[in-house]
N, CA, C and O atoms as a MOPAC input file, in Angstrom:
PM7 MOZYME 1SCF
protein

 N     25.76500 1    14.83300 1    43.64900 1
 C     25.20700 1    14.05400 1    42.55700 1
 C     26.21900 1    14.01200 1    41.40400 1
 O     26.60000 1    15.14100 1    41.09400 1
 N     26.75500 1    13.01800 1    40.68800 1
 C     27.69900 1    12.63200 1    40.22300 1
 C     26.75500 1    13.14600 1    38.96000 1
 O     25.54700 1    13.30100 1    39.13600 1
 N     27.43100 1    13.42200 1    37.55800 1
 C     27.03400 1    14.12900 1    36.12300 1
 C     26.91500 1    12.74900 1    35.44200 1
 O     27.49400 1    11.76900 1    35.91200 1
 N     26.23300 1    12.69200 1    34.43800 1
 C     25.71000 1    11.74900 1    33.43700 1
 C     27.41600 1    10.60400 1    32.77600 1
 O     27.51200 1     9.38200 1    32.66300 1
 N     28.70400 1    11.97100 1    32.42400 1
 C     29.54000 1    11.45700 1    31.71900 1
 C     30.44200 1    10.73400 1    32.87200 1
 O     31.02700 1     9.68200 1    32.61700 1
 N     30.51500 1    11.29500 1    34.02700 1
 C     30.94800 1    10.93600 1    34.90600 1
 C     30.67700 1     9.17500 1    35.46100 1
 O     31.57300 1     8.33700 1    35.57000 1
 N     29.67900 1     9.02700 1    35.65400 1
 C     28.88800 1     7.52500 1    35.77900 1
 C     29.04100 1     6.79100 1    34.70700 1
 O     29.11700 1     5.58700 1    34.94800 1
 N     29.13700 1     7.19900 1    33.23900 1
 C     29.72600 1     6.09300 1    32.26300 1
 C     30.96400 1     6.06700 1    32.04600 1
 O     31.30000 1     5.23900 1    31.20000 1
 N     32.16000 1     6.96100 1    32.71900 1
 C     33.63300 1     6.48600 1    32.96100 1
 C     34.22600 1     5.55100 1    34.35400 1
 O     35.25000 1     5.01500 1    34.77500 1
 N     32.74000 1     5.79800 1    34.71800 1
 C     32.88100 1     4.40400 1    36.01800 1
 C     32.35100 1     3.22400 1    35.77300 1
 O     32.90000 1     2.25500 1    36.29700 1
 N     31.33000 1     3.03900 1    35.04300 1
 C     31.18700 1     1.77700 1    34.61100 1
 C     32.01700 1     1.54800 1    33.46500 1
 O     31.86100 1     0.36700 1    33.15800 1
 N     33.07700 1     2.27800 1    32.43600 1
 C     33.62000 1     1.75000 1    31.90400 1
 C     34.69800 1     1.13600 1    32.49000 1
 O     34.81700 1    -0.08900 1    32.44700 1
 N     35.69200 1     2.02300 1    33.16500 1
 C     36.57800 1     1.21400 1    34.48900 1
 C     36.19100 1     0.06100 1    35.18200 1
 O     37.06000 1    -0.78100 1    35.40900 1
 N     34.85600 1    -0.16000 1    35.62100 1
 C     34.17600 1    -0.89300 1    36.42400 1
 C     34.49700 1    -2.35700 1    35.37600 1
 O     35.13500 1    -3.28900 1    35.86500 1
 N     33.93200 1    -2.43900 1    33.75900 1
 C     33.78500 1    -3.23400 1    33.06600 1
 C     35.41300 1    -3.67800 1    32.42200 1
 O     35.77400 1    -4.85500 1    32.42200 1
 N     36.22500 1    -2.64500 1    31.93500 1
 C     37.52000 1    -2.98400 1    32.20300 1
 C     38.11600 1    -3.72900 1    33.29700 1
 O     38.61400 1    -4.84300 1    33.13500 1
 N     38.06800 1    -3.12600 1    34.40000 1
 C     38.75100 1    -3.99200 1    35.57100 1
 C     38.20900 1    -5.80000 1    35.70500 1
 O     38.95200 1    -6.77300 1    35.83300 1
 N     37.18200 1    -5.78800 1    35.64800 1
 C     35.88400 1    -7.06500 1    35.68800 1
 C     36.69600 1    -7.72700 1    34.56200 1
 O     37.20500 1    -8.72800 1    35.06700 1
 N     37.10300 1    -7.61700 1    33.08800 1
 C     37.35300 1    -8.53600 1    32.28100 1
 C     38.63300 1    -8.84300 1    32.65800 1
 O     39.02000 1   -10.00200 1    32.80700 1
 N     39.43400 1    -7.69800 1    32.85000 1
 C     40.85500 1    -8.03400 1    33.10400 1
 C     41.30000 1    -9.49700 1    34.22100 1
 O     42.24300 1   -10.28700 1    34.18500 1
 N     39.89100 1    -9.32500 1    35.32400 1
 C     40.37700 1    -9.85200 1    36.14700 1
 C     39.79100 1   -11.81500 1    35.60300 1
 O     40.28100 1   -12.88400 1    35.96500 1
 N     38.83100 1   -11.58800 1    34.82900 1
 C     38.43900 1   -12.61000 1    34.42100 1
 C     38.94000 1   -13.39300 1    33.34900 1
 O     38.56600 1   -14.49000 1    32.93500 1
 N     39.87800 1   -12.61700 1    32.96000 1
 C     41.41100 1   -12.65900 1    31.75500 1
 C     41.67500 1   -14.26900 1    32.37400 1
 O     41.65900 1   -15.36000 1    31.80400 1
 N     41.89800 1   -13.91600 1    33.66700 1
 C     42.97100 1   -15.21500 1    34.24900 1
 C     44.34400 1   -14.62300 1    34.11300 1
 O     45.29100 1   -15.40900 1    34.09700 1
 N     44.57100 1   -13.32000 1    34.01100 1
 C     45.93800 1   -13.34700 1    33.34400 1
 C     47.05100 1   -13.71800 1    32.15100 1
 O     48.25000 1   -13.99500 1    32.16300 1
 N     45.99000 1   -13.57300 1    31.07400 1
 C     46.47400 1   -14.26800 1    29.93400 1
 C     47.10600 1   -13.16300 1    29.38700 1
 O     47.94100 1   -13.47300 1    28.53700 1
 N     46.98100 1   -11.94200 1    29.60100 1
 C     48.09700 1   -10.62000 1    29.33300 1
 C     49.40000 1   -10.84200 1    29.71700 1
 O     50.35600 1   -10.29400 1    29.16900 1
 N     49.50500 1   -11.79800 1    30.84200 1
 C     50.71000 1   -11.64800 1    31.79200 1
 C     51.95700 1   -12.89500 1    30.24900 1
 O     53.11200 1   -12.58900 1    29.95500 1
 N     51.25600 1   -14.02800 1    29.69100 1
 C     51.49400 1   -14.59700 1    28.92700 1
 C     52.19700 1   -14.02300 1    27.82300 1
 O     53.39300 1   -14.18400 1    27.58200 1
 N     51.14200 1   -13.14700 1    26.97900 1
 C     51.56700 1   -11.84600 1    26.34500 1
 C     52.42400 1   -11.45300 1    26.18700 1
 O     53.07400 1   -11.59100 1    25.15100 1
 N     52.86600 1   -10.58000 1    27.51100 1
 C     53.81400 1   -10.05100 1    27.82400 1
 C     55.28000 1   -10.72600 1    27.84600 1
 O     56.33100 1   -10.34800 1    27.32900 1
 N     55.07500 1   -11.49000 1    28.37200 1
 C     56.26300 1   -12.30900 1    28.11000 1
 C     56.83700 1   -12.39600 1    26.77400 1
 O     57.94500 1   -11.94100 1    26.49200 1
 N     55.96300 1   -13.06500 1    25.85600 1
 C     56.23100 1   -13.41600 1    24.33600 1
 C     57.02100 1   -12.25400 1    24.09500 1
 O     58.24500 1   -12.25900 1    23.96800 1
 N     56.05800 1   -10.97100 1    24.01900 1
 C     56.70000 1    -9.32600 1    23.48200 1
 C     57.92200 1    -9.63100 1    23.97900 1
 O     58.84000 1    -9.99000 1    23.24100 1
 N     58.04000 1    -9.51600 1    25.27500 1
 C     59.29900 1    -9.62800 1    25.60300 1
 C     60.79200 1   -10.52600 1    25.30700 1
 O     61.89400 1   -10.40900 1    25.84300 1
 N     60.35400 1   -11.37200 1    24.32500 1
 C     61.41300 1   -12.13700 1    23.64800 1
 C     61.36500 1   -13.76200 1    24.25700 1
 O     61.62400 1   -14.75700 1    23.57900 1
 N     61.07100 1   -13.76200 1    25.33000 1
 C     60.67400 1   -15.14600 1    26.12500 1
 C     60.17400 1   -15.85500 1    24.87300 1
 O     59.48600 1   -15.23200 1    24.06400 1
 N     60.54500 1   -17.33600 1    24.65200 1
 C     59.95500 1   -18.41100 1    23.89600 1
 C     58.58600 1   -19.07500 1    24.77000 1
 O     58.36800 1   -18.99400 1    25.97900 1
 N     57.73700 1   -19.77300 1    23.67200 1
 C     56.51400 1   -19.76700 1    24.19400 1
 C     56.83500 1   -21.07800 1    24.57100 1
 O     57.90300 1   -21.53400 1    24.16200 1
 N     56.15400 1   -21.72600 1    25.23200 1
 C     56.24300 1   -23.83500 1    25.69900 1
 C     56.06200 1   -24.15000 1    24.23800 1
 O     57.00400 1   -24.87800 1    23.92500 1
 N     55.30600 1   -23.94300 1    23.23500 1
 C     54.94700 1   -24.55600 1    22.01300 1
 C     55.58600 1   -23.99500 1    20.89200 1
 O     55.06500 1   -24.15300 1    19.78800 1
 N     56.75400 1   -23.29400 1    21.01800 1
 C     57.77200 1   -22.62800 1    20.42300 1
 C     58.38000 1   -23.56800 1    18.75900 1
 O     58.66700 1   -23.18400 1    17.62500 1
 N     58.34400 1   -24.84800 1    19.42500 1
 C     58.35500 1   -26.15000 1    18.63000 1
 C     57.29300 1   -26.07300 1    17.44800 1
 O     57.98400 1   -26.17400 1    16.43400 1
 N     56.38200 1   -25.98500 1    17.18700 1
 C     55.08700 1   -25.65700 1    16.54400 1
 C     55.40100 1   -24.63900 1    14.96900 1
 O     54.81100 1   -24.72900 1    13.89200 1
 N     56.82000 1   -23.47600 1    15.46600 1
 C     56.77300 1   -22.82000 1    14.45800 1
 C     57.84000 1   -23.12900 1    13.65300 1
 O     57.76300 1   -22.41900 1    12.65000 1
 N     58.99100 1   -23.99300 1    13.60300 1
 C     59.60900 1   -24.44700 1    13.36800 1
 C     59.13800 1   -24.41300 1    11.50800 1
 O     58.11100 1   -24.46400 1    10.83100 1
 N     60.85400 1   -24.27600 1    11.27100 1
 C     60.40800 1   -24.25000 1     9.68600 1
 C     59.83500 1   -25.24000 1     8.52900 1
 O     59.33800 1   -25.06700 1     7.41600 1
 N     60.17100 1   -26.44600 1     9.39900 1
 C     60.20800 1   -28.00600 1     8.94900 1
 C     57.78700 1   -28.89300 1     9.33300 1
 O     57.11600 1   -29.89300 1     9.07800 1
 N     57.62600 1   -27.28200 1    10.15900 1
 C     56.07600 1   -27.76400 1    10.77600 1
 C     55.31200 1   -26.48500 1     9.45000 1
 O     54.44000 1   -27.04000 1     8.78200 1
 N     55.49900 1   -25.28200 1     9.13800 1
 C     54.97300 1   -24.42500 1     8.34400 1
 C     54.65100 1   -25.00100 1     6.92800 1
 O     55.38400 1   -25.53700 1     6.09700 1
 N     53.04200 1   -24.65800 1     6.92500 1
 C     52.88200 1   -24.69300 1     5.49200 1
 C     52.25400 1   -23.42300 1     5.05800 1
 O     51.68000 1   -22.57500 1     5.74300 1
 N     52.52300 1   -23.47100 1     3.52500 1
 C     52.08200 1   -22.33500 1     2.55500 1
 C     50.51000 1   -22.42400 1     2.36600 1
 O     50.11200 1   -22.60100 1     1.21500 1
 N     49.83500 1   -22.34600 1     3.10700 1
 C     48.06500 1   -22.27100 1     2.88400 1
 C     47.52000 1   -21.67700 1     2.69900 1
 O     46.33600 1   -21.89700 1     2.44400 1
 N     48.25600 1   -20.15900 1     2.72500 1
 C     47.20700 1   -19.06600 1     2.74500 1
 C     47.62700 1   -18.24300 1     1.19300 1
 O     46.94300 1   -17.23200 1     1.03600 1
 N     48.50300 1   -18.48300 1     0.18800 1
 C     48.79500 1   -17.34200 1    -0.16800 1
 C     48.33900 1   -16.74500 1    -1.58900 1
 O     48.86200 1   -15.92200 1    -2.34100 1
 N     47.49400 1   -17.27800 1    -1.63300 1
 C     46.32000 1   -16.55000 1    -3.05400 1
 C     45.73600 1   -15.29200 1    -2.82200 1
 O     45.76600 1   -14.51600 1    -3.77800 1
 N     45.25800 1   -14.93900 1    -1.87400 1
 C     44.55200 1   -13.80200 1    -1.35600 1
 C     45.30500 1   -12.66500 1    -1.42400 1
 O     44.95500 1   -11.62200 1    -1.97600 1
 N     46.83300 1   -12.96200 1    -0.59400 1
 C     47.49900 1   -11.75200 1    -0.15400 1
 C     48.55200 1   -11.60800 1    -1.73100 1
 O     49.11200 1   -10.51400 1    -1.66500 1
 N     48.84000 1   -12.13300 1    -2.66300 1
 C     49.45900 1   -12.20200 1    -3.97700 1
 C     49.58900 1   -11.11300 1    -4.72000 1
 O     48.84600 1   -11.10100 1    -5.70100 1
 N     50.50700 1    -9.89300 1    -4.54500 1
 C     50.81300 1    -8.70600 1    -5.16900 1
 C     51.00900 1    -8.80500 1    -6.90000 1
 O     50.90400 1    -8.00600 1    -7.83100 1
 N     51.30800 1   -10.06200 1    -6.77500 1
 C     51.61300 1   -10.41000 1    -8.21500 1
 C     51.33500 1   -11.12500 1    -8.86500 1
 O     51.94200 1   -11.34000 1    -9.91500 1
 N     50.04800 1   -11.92500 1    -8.38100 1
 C     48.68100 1   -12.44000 1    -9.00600 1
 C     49.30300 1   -13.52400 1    -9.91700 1
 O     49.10600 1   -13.77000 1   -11.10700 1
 N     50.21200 1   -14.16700 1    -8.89200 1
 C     50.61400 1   -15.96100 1    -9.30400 1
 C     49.62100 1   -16.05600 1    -9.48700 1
 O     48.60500 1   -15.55800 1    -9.00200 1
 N     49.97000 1   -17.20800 1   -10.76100 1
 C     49.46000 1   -18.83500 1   -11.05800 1
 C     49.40300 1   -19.75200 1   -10.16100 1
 O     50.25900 1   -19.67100 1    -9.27900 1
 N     48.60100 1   -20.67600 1   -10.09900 1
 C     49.15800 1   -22.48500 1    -9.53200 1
 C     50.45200 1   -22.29700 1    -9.36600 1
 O     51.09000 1   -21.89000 1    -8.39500 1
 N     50.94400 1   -22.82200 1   -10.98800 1
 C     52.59500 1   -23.06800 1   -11.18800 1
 C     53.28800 1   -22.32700 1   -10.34600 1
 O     53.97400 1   -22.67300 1    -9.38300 1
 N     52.95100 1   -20.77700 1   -10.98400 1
 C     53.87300 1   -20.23000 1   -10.18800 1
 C     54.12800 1   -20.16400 1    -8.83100 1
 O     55.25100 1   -20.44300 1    -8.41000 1
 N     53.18200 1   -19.81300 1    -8.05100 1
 C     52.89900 1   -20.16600 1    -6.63300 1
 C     54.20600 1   -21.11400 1    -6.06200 1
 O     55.13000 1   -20.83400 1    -5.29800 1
 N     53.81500 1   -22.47600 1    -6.85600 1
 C     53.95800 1   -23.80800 1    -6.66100 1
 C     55.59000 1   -23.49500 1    -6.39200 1
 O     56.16800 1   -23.67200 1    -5.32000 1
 N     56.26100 1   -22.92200 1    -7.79400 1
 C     57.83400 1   -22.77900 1    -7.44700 1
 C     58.28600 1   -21.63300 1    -6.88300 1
 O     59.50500 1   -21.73600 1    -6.74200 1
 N     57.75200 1   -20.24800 1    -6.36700 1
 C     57.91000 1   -19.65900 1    -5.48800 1
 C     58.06800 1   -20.66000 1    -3.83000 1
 O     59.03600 1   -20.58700 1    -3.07300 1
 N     56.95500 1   -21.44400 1    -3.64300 1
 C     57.12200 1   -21.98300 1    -2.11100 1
 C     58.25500 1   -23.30700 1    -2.39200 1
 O     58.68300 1   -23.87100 1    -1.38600 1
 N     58.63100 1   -23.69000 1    -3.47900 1
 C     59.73000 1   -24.75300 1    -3.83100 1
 C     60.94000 1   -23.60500 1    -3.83200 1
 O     61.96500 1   -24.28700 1    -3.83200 1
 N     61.28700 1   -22.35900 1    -3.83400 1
 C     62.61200 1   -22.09800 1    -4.10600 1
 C     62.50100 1   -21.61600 1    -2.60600 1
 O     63.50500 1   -22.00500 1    -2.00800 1
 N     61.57000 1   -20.84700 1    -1.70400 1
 C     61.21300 1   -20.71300 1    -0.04500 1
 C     61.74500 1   -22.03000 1     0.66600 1
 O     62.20600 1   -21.94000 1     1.80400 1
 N     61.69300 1   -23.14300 1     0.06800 1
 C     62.04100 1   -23.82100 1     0.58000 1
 C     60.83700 1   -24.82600 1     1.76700 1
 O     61.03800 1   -25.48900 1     2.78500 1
 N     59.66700 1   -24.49700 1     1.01200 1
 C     58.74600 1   -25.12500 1     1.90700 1
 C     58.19400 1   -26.12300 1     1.36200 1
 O     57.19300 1   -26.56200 1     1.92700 1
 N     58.63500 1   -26.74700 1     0.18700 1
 C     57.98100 1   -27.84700 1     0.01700 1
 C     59.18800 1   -29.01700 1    -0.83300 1
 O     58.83700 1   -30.16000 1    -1.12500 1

């Protein structure tokens, strides 16, 4: 007779293995990237496609508009 903790490290394996396999293999994708491989849509991050949308929130130094504005003008993003 198998112990209580024993039977919930088999259905956790059980439920691990089950997603992995239902992944499709999108780890295998992953892996690649880590590995330095360029993605097909590599094009996408290009410096000329990036915009500045996010950066009020993360602001250590609690820009202005203005300022903001010529921080991403001397970045070179607008």
């Amino acid at each position: 007779m198998m112990s209580m903790g024993c039977r919930w490290n088999l259905r956790l394996v059980a439920v691990l293995l089950l997603a992995g396999v239902l992944s499709g293999g999108g780890w295998m994708e992953a892996g690649r990237v880590w590995a330095g491989e360029q993605p097909a849509d590599a094009a996408n991050f290009h410096r000329d496609r990036l915009v500045a949308w996010c950066i009020v929130p993360f602001d250590a130094k609690q820009r202005g508009p203005a300022e903001r504005a010529d921080m991403v003008r001397r970045l070179g993003m607008a």
